[in-house]
C-alpha positions in Angstrom: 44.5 118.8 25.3 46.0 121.9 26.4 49.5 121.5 28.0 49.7 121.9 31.4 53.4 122.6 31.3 53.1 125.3 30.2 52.4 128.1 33.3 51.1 130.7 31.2 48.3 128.4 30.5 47.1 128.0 34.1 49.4 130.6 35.3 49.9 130.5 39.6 47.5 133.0 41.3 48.3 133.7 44.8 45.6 136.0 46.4 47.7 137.5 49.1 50.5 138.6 46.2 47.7 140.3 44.4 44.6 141.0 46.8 44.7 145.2 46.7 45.4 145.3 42.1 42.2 142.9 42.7 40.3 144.8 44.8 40.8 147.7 42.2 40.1 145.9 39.6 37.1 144.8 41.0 35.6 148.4 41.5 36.9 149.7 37.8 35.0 146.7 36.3 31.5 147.6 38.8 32.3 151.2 37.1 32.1 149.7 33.4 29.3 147.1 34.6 27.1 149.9 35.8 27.4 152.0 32.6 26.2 148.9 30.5 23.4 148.4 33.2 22.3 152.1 32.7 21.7 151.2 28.8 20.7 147.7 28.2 17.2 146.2 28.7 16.8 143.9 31.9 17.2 140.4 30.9 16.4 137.5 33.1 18.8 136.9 36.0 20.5 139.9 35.4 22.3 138.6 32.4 22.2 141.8 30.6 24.7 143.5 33.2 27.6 140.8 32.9 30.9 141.1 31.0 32.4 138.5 29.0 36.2 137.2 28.6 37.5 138.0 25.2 41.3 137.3 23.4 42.3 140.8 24.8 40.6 140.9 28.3 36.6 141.7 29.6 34.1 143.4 27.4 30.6 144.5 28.0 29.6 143.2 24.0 27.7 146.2 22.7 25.9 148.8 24.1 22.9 150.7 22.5 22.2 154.2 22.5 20.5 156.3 20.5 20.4 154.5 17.4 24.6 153.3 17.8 26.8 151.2 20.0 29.5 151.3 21.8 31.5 148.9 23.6 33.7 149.1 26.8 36.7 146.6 26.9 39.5 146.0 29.5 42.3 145.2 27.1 45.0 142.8 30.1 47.6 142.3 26.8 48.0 146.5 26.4 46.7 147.1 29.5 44.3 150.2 28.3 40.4 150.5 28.5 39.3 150.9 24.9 35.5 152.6 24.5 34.4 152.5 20.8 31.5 153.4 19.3 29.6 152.4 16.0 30.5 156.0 14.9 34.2 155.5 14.8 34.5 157.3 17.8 37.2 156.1 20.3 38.8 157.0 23.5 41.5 154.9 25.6 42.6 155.0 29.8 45.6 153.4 30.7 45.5 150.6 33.5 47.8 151.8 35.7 47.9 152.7 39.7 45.3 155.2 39.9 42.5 155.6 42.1 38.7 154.6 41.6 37.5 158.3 41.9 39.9 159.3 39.2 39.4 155.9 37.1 35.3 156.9 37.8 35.7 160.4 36.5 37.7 159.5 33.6 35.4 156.8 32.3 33.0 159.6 32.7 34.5 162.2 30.9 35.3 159.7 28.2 32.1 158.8 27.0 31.3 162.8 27.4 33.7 162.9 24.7 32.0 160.7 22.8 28.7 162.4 23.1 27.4 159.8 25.4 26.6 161.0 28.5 25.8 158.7 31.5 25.3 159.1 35.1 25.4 156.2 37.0 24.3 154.8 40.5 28.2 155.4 42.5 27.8 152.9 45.2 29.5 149.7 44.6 27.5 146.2 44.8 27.9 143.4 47.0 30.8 144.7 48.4 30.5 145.8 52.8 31.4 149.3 53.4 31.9 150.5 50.1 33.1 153.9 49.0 31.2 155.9 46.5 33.0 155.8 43.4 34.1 159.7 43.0 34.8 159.7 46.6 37.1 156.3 46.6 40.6 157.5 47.1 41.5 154.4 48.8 41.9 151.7 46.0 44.5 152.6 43.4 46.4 149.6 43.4 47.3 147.7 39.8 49.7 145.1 39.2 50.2 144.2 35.2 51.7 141.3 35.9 48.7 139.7 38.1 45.9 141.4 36.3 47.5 139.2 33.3 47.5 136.2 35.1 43.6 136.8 36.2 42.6 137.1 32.7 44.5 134.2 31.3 43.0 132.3 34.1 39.7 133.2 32.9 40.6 132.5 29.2 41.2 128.6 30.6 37.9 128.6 32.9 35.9 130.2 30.0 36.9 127.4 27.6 36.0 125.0 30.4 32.8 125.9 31.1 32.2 126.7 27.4 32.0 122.8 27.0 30.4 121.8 30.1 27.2 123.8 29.3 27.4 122.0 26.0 26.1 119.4 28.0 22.6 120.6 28.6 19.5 121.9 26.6 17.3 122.6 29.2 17.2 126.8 30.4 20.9 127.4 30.7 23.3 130.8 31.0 25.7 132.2 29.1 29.4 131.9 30.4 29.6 135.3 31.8 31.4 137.6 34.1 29.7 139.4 37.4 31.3 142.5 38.4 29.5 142.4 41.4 30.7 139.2 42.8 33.8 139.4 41.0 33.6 135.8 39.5 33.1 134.0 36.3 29.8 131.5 36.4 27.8 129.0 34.3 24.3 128.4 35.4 21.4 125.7 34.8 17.9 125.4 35.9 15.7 122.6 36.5 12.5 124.8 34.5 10.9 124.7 38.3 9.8 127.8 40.3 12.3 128.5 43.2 10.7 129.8 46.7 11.6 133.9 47.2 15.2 134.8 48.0 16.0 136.0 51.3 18.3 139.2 49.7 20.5 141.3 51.9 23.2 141.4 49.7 25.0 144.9 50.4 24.6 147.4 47.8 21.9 145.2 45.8 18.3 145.6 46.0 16.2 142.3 47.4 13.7 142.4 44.2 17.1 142.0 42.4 18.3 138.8 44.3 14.4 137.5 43.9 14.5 138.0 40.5 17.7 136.4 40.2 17.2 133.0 41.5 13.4 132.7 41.0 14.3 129.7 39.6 15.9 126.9 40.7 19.7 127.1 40.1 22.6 124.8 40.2 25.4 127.4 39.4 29.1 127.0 38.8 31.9 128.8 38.5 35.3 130.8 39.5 36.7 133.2 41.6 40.1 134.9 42.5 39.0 134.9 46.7 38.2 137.2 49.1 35.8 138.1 51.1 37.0 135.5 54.2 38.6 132.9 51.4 42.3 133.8 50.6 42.9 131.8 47.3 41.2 131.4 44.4 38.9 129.1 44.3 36.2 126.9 42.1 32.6 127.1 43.5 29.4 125.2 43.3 26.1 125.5 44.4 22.5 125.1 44.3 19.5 127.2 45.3 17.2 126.3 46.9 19.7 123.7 48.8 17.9 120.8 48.7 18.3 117.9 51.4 21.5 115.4 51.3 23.3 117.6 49.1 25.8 119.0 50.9 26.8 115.3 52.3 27.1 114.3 48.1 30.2 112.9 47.2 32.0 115.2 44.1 35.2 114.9 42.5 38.0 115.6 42.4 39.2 114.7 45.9 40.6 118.1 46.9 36.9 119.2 46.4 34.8 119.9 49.5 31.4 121.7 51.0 32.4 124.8 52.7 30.2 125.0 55.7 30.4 128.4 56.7 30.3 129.6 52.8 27.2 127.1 51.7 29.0 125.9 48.4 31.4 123.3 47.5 34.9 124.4 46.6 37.9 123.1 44.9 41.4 125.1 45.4 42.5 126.6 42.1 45.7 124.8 42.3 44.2 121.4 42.5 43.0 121.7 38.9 46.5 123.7 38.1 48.7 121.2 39.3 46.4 117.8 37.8 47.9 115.7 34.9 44.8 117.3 33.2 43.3 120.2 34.2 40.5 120.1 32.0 39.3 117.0 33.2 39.6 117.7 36.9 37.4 121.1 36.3 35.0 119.1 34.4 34.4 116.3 36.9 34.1 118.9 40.0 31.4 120.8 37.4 29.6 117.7 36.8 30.0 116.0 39.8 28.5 118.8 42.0 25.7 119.6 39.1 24.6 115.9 39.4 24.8 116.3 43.6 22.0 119.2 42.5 19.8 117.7 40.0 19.6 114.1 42.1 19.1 115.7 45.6 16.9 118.1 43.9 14.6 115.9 42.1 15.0 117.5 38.3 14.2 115.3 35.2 17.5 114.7 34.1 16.6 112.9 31.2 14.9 115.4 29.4 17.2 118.2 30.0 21.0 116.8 29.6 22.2 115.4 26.8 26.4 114.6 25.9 29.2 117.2 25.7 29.1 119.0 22.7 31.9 118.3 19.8 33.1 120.0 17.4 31.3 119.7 13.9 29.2 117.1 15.3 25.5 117.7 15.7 23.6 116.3 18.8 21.4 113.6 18.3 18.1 114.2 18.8 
C-alpha cells in the first residue's frame, strides 16, 4: 500500500496556484498530440491520438514514418521535450516560460531537423476561443514545480486505474492521456450500439465525437480543473445517461453528481487526504461504473470479472 505520508506521492494541487503553467501545458501537449494524429492510423475512439504517463513524464509511444519511428516525450524530472527517432536521431526543447507560437515553431523546426517534416492542423481542440498555435503569444506560463506535481499525480491515478480495468474483459480502453480535454481516462463499454452524439465540441469535428461514443460508455477518469471547475477533480460518467443514474448512490461520501457538468465528481483532496487513497479512488471508480451498468441494463456477468493480481491468472 503506497504511503500516503508521504506528499510527493499524492502531492497538493491547487488549481488557482497553477491555472496559467496548466493552461500552457495544455496547448504544448495539443501541439505534440496533433503531430502523432498527423501519422498514426485512426483507431476506434480516437485512441490512436492519446499520450500515455511514463517514469519521466507523457509520451506519444512510437510514431511511424517512412519505414522508422520516432517518439515525442515530455520529460517533468529534466523538464526537456526529448524527440527520438529509430535512426538515432535526437533533438531536445527545454520546458521553460515560453510561448505556444515559439514552443509551436520549435517543435516544428525540430523534427525538420530530423528529416521529418509535418504540418499540422494550428487550431487547438475543445478549448473556446482558441489561438492558432504560431499566432499564440498569450500563454507562456511554466511552473517546474507544479508541472511536477501534475505528473506525479498522474503516476498515482495511472497505477489506479491500471488495476481497476483489471476488473473487466468485456471491450475496454487503454489508460490514456487526452490532450484535448486535458485529462487522464479509463473507459468500458457495454458491447451495445450508442444512439448518435450531439457534437459541438469547439475545435472538434461532430463525426469525431460520433465516432467516439458510438458505443455505450461508462468512462472514468482525472483532471487538474478548469473550464468553470477550480480544483482538480475525479470524474465519472456514462453516455448515453441512462435513467436513475444520476440519483445512484457512489462512494466515497465526498463524491457527488454535478448537475450543471453531467458527471459525478470527487475532489482530488478527498482521495489525497483518506487513510487510503487507493481504496477511496477505487470505490468512486467502481461505485459509479456499477451506477452505469445497473441503470443501464448491461450483462454484468459476462463482462466483469475480479481485480487482477499479480502473477495470478484469472479464472475462467
Amino acid at each position: 500500500m503506497i504511503d500516503k505520508s508521504d506528499d510527493r506521492i499524492w502531492p497538493d494541487l491547487p488549481y488557482e496556484n497553477w491555472k496559467e503553467t496548466c493552461t500552457t501545458l495544455h496547448l504544448w501537449t495539443q501541439v505534440v498530440g496533433k503531430v502523432r494524429l498527423k501519422f498514426t492510423p485512426w483507431l476506434n475512439h480516437s485512441w490512436h491520438v492519446t499520450l500515455y504517463v511514463t517514469a519521466r513524464g507523457l509520451t506519444t509511444s512510437p510514431i511511424p514514418f517512412e519505414g522508422r519511428i520516432f517518439e515525442i516525450e515530455f520529460d517533468f524530472n529534466q523538464h526537456v521535450l526529448d524527440i527520438i527517432s529509430s535512426d538515432g536521431g535526437r533533438r531536445r526543447i527545454a520546458l521553460e516560460q515560453r510561448t505556444v507560437a515559439e514552443f509551436y515553431a520549435m517543435v516544428i523546426s525540430a523534427l525538420r531537423e530530423l528529416c521529418i517534416p509535418v504540418k499540422i492542423r494550428e487550431l487547438p481542440c475543445e478549448i473556446p476561443d482558441a489561438i492558432p498555435f504560431s499566432r499564440d503569444q498569450m500563454h507562456s506560463a511554466y511552473d517546474p514545480e507544479y508541472a511536477g506535481r501534475f505528473w506525479r499525480v498522474l503516476v498515482q491515478v495511472d497505477r489506479v486505474l491500471k488495476q481497476f480495468r483489471t476488473g473487466f474483459i468485456g471491450k475496454c480502453s487503454p489508460v490514456h492521456f487526452f490532450w484535448g480535454s486535458f485529462d487522464l481516462a479509463v473507459t468500458r463499454f457495454s458491447g451495445r450500439r450508442a444512439p448518435p452524439h450531439p457534437g459541438g465540441a469547439p475545435g472538434l469535428a461532430d463525426i469525431v465525437m460520433r465516432e467516439a461514443y458510438s458505443h455505450e460508455v461508462s468512462s472514468a477518469g482525472f483532471w487538474p480543473g478548469g473550464g468553470g471547475l477550480n480544483y482538480p477533480a475525479f470524474y465519472s460518467y456514462a453516455y448515453p445517461q441512462p435513467e436513475g443514474y444520476r440519483r445512484s448512490p457512489v462512494e466515497p461520501k465526498e463524491a457527488f453528481f454535478h448537475d450543471a457538468i453531467g458527471e459525478f465528481l470527487l475532489p482530488y483532496n478527498a482521495v489525497r487526504g483518506a487513510s487510503n487513497p487507493d481504496a477511496a479512488l477505487l470505490s468512486f471508480l467502481q461505485s459509479t461504473y456499477e451506477a452505469a451498468a445497473n441503470c443501464g441494463g448491461w450483462d454484468r456477468p459476462a463482462i466483469e470479472c475480479a481485480i487482477g493480481r499479480p502473477n495470478i491468472p484469472s479464472p475462467i
